[in-house]
N, CA, C and O atoms as CSV, one atom per row, in Angstrom:
chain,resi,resn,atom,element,x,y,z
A,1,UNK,N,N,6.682,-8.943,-6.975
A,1,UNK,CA,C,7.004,-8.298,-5.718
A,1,UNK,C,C,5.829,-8.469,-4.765
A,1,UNK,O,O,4.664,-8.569,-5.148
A,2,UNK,N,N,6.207,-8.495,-3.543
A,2,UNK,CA,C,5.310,-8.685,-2.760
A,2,UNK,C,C,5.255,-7.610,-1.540
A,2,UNK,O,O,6.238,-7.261,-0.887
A,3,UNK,N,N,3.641,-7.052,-1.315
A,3,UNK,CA,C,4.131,-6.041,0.154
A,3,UNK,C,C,3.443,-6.759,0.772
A,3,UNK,O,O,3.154,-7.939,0.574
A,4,UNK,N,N,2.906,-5.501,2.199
A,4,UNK,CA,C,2.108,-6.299,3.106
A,4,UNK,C,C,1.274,-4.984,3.117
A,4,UNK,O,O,1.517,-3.790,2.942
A,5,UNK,N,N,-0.074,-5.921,3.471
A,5,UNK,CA,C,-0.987,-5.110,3.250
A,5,UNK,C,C,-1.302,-4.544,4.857
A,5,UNK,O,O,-0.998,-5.370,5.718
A,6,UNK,N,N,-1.853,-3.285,5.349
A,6,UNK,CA,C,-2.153,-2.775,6.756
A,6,UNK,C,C,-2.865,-4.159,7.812
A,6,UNK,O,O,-3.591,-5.116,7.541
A,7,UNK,N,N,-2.427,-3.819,8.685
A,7,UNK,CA,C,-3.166,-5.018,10.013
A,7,UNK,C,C,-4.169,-4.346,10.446
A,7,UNK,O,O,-4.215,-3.182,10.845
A,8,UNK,N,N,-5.158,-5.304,10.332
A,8,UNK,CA,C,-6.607,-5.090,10.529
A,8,UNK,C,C,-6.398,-4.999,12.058
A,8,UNK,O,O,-7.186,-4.162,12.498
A,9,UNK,N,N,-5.586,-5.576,13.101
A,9,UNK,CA,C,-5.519,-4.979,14.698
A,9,UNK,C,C,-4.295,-5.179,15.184
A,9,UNK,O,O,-3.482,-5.906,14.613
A,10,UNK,N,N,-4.033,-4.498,16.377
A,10,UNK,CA,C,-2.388,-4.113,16.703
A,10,UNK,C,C,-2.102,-5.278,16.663
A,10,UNK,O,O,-0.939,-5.284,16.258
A,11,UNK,N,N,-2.397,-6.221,16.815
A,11,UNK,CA,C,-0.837,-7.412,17.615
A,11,UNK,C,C,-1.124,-8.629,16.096
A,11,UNK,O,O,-0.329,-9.554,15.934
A,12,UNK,N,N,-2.340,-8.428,15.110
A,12,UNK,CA,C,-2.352,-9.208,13.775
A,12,UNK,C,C,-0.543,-8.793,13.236
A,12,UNK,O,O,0.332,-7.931,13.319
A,13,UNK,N,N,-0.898,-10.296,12.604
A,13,UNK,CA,C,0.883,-9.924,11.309
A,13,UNK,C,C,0.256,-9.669,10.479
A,13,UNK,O,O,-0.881,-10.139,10.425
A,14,UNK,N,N,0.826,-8.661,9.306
A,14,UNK,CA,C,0.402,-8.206,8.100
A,14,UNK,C,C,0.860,-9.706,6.804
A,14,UNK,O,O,1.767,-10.511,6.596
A,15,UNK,N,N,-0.746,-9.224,6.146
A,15,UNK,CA,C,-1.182,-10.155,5.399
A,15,UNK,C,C,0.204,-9.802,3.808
A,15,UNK,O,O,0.948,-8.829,3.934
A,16,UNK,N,N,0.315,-10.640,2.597
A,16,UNK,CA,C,0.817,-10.304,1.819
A,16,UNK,C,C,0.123,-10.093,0.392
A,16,UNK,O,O,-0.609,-11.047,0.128
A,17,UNK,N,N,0.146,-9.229,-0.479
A,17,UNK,CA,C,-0.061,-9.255,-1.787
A,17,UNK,C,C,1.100,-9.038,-2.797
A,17,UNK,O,O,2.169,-8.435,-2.707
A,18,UNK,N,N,0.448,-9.816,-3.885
A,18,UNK,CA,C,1.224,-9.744,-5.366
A,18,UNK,C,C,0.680,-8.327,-5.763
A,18,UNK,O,O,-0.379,-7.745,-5.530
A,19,UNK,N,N,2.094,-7.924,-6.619
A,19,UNK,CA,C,1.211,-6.872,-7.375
A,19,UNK,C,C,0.243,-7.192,-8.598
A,19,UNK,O,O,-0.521,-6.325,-9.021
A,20,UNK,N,N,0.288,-8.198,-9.035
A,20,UNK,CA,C,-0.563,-8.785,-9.844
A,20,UNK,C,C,-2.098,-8.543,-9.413
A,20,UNK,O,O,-2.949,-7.834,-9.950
A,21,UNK,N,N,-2.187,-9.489,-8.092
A,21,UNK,CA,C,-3.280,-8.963,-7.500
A,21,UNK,C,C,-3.807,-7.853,-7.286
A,21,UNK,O,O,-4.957,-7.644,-7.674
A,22,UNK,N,N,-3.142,-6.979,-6.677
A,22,UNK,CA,C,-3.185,-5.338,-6.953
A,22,UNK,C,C,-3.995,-5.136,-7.822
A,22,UNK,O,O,-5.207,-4.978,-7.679
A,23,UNK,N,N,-3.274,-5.124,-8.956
A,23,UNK,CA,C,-3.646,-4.780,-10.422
A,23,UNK,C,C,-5.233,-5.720,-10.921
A,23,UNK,O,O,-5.916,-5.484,-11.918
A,24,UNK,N,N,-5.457,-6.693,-9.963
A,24,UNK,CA,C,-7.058,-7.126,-10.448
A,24,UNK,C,C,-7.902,-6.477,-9.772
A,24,UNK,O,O,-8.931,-6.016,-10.264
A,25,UNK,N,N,-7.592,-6.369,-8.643
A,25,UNK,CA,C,-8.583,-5.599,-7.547
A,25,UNK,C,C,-9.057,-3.914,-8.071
A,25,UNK,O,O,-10.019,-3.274,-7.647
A,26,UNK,N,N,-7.922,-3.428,-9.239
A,26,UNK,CA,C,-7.990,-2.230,-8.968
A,26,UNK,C,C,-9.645,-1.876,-9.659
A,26,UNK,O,O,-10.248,-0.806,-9.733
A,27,UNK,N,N,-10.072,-3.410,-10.145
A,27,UNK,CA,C,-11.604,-2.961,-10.913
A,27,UNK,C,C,-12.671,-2.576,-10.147
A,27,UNK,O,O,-13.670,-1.940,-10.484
A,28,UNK,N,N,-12.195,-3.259,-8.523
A,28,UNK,CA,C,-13.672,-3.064,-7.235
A,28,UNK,C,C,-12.913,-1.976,-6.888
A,28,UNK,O,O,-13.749,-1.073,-6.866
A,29,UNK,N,N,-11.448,-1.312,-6.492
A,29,UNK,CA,C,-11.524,-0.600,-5.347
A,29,UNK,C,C,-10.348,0.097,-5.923
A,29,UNK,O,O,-9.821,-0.493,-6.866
A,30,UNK,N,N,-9.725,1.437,-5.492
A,30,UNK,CA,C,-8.297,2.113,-6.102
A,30,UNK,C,C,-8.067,3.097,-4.540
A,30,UNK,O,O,-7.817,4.289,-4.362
A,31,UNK,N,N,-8.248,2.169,-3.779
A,31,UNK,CA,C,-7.048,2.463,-2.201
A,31,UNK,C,C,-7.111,1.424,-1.560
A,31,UNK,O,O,-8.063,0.720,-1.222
A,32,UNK,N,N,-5.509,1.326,-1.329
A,32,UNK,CA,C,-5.481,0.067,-0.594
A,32,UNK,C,C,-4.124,0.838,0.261
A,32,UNK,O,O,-3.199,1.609,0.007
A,33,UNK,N,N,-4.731,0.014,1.515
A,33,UNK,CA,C,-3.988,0.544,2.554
A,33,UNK,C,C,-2.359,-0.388,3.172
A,33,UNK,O,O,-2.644,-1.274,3.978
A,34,UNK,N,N,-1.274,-0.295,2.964
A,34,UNK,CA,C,-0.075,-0.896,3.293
A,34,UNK,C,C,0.759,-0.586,4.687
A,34,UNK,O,O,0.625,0.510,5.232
A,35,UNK,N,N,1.517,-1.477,5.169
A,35,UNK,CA,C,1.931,-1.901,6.902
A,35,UNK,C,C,3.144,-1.184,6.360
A,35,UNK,O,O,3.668,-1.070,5.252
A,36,UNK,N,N,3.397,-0.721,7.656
A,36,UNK,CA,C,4.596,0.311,7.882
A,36,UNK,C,C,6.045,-0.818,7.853
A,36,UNK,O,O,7.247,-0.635,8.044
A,37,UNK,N,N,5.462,-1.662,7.616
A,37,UNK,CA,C,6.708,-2.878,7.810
A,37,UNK,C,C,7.716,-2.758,6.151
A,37,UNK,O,O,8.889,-3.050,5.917
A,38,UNK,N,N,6.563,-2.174,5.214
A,38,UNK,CA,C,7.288,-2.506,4.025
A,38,UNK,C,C,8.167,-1.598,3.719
A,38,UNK,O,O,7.993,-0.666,4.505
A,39,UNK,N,N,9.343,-1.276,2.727
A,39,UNK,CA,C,10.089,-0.208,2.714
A,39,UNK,C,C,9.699,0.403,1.726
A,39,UNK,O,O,9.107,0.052,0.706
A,40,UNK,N,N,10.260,1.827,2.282
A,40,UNK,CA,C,10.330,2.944,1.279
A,40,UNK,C,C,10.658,2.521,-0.095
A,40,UNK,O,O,9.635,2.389,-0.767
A,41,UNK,N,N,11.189,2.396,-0.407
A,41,UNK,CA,C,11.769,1.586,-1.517
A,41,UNK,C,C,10.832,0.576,-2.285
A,41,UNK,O,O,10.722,0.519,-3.510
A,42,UNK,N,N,10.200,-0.181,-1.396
A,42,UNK,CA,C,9.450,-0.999,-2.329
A,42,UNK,C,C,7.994,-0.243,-2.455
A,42,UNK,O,O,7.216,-0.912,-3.135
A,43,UNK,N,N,7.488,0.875,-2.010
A,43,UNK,CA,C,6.757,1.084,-2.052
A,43,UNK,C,C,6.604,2.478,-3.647
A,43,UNK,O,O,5.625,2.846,-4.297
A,44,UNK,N,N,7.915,2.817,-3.706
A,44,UNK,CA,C,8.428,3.366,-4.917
A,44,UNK,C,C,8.115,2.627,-5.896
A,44,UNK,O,O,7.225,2.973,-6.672
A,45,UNK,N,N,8.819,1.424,-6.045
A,45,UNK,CA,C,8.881,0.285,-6.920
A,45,UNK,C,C,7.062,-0.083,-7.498
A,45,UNK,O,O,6.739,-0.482,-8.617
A,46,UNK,N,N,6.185,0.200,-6.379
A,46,UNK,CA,C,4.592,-0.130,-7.018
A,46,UNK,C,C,4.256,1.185,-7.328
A,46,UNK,O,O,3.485,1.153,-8.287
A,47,UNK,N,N,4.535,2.642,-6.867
A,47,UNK,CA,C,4.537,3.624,-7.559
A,47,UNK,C,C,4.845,3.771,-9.260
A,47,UNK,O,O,4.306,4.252,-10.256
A,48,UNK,N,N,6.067,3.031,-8.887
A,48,UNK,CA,C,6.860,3.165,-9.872
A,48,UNK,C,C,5.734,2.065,-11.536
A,48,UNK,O,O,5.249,2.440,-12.604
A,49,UNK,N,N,5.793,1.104,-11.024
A,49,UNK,CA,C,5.167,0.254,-12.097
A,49,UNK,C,C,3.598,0.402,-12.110
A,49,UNK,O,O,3.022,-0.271,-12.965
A,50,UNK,N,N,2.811,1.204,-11.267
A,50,UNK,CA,C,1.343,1.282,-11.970
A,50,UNK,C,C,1.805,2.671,-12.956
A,50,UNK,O,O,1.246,2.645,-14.053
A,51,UNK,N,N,2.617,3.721,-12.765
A,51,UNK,CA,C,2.710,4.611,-13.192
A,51,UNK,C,C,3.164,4.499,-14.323
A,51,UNK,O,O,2.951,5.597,-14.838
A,52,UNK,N,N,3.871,3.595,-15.353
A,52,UNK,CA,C,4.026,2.804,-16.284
A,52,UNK,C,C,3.172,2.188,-16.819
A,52,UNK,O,O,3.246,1.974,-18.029
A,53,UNK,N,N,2.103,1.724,-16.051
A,53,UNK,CA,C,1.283,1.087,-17.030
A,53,UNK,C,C,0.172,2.484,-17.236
A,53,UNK,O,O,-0.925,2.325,-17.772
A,54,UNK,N,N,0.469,3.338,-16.915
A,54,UNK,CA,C,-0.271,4.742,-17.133
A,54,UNK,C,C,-1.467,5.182,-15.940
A,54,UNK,O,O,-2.133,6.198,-16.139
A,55,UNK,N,N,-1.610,4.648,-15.140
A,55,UNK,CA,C,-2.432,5.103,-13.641
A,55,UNK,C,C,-1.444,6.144,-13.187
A,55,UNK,O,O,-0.234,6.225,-13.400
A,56,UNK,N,N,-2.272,6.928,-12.501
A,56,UNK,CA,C,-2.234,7.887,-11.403
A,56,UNK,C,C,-2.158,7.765,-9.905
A,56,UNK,O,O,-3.212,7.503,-9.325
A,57,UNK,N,N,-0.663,7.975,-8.944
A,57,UNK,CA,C,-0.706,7.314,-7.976
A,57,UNK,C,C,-0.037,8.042,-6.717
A,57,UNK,O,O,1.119,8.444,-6.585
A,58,UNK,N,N,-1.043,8.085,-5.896
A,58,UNK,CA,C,-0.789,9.044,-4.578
A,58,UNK,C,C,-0.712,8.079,-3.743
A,58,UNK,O,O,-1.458,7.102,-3.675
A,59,UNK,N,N,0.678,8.472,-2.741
A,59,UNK,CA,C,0.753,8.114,-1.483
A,59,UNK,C,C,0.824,8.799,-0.554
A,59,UNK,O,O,1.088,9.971,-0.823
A,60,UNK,N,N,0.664,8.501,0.735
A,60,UNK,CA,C,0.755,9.062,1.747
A,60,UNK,C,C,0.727,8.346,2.943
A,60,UNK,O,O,0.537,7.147,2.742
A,61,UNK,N,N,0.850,8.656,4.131
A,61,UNK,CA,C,1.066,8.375,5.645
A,61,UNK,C,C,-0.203,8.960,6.192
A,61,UNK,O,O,-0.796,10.032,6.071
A,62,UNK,N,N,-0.401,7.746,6.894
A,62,UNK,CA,C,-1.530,8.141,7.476
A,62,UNK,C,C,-1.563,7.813,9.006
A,62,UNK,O,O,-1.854,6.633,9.203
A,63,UNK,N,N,-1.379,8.422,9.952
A,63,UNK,CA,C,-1.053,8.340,11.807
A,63,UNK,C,C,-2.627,7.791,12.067
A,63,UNK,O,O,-3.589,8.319,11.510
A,64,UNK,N,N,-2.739,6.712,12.948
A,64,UNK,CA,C,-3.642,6.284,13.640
A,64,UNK,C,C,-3.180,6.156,15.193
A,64,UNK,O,O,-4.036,5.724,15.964
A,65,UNK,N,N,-1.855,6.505,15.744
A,65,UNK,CA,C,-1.437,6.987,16.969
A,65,UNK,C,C,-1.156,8.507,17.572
A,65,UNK,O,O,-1.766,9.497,17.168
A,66,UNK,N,N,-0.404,8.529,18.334
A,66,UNK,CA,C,-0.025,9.659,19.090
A,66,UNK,C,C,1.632,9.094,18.735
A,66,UNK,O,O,2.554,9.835,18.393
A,67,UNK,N,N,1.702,7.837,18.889
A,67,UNK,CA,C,3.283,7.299,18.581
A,67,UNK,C,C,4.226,7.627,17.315
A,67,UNK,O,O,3.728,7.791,16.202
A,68,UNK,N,N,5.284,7.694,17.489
A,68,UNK,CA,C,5.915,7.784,15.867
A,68,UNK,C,C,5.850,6.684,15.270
A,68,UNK,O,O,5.541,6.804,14.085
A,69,UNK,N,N,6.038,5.543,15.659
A,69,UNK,CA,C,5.755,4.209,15.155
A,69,UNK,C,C,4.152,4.034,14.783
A,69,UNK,O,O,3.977,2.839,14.542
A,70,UNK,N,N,3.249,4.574,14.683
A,70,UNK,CA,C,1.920,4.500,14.817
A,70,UNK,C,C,1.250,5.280,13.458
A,70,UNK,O,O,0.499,6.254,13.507
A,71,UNK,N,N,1.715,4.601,12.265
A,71,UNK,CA,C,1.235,5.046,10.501
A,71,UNK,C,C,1.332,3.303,9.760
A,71,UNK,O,O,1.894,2.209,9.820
A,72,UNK,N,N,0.422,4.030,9.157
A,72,UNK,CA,C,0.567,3.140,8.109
A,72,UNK,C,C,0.663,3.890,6.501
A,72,UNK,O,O,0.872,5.103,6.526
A,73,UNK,N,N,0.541,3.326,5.316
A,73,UNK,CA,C,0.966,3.797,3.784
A,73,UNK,C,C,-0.293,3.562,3.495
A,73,UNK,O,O,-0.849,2.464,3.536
A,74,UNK,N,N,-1.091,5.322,2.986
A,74,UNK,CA,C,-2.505,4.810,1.795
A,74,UNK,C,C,-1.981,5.140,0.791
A,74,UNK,O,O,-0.979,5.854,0.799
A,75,UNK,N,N,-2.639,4.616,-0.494
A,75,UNK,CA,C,-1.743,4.506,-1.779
A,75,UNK,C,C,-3.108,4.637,-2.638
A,75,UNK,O,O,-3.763,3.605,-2.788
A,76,UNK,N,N,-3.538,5.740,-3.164
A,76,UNK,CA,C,-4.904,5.694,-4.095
A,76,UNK,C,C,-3.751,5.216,-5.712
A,76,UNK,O,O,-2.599,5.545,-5.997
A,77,UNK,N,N,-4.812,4.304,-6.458
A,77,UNK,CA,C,-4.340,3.962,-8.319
A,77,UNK,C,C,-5.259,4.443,-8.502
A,77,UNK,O,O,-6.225,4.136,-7.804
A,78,UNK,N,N,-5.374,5.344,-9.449
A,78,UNK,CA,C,-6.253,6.145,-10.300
A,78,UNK,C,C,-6.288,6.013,-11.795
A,78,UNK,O,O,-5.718,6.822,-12.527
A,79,UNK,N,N,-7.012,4.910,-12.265
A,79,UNK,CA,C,-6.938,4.919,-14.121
A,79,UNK,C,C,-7.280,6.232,-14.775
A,79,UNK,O,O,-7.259,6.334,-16.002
C-alpha cells in the first residue's frame, strides 16, 4: 500500500511511501506526518497493520490553517 506523505509547501504534490518503508524508518524516527489527500480508510489500513505486528499507534489531525481544508494526519508507531 502506498500513502502520501505531508507537503513540505502549499502548492508541492505529496511525495509517496511503501509501508515497507515505513516499517524501516521506524528505527530513526516513530512520527511521520501524512497529506490530507489520503483516505480515511487507508489510513486505518496502516493503523490497522503496525498494530498487528504489535506497535502502538496514535493518530490525529493536525490544523496548520484557519481553513477546513487546512490539516494534515500525524501518526506516532510506538514499539
Amino acid at each position: 500500500m502506498k500513502l502520501k506523505l505531508a507537503r513540505t509547501t502549499l502548492k508541492a504534490k505529496p511525495k509517496t511511501i511503501e509501508l515497507k518503508k515505513i516499517e524501516e524508518e521506524l528505527a530513526n524516527k516513530s512520527i511521520f506526518y501524512f497529506d490530507k489527500e489520503n483516505s480515511h480508510k487507508e489510513l486505518k489500513e496502516l493503523i490497522e497493520y503496525f498494530e498487528e505486528k504489535g506497535f502502538s499507534v496514535y493518530m490525529r489531525e493536525v490544523k496548520y490553517g484557519l481553513g477546513e481544508n487546512e490539516y494534515i494526519y500525524e501518526v506516532h508507531i510506538i514499539a
